[in-house]
N, C-alpha and C positions, 0 to 999 in steps of 0.2 A: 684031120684030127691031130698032125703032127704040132702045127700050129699053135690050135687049141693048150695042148699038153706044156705046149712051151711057154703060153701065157703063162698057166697058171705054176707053174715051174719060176717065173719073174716074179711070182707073188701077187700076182692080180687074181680077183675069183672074176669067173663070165659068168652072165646073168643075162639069158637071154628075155625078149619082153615081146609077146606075141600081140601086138595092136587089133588086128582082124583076124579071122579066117579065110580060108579061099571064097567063102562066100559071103564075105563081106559084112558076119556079125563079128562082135566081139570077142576077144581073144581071152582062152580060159589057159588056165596052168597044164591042162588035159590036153591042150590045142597046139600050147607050144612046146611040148613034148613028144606029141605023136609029129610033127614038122621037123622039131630038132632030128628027133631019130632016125626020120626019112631019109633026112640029109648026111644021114650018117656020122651022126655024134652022140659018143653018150655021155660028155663034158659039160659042166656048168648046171645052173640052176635056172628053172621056167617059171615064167610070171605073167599069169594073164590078165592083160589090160584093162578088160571088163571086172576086173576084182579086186580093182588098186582102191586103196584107202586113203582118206575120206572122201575120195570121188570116184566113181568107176571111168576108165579114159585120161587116168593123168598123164601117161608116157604119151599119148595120140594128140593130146591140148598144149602139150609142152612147145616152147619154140624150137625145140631139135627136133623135131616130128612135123612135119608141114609134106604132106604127102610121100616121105620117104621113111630110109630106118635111117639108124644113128647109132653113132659109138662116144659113149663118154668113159673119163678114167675119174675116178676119186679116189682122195685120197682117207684113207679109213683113219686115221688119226683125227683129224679137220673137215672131213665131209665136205671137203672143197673139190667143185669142178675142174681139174685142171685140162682137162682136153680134149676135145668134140670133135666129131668128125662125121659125115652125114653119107648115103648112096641112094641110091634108084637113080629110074630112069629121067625125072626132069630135069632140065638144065642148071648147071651150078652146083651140082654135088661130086664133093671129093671123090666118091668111089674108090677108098684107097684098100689094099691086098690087107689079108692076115700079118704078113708080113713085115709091111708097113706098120701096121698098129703094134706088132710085136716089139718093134723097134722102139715105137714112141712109149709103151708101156718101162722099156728096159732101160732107157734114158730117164725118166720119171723116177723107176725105182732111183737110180746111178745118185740121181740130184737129192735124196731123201736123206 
């Protein structure tokens, strides 16, 4: 959580996006909240995938979603993407630490 705190201390908000459930339905704002807090976070805002607007599944249909999760930064001035970054377990994903995103997050602000 210390991570977390530091993010949002850079000025970034987290916003986590719950795609599924463990069993494999759709992810509700109820689902990614009782997971966040699992995990021992009570930081950031929950959004379930199954409830995204104008289509339910937009984070999961997205090209930074292709069977894994994903970290993007935008910039709230420009709603421009600037940085993505993906993990799980298939081949080819970043899997980078809190840490690491902390970094790329504090760089970002730095260049603002």
């Amino acid at each position: 959580m210390q991570v977390e705190q530091q993010i949002l201390d850079a000025g970034a908000q987290i916003i986590w996006v719950l795609e599924q459930d463990s069993f494999l339905q759709p992810g509700t704002p109820e689902g990614c909240r009782n997971f966040v807090d699992a995990q021992g976070s009570s930081l950031g805002w929950c959004v379930g995938d199954a409830e995204t607007m104008p289509v339910p599944g937009t984070f999961d249909n997205s090209p930074f979603s292709k069977a894994r999760g994903f970290d993007i930064v935008v910039v709230r001035e420009t709603m421009t993407i600037v940085y993505s970054t993906n993990h799980g377990t298939t081949s080819g994903n970043e899997n980078i630490t809190g840490e690491q995103l902390l970094a790329e997050i504090q760089a970002i602000a730095a260049g603002l």
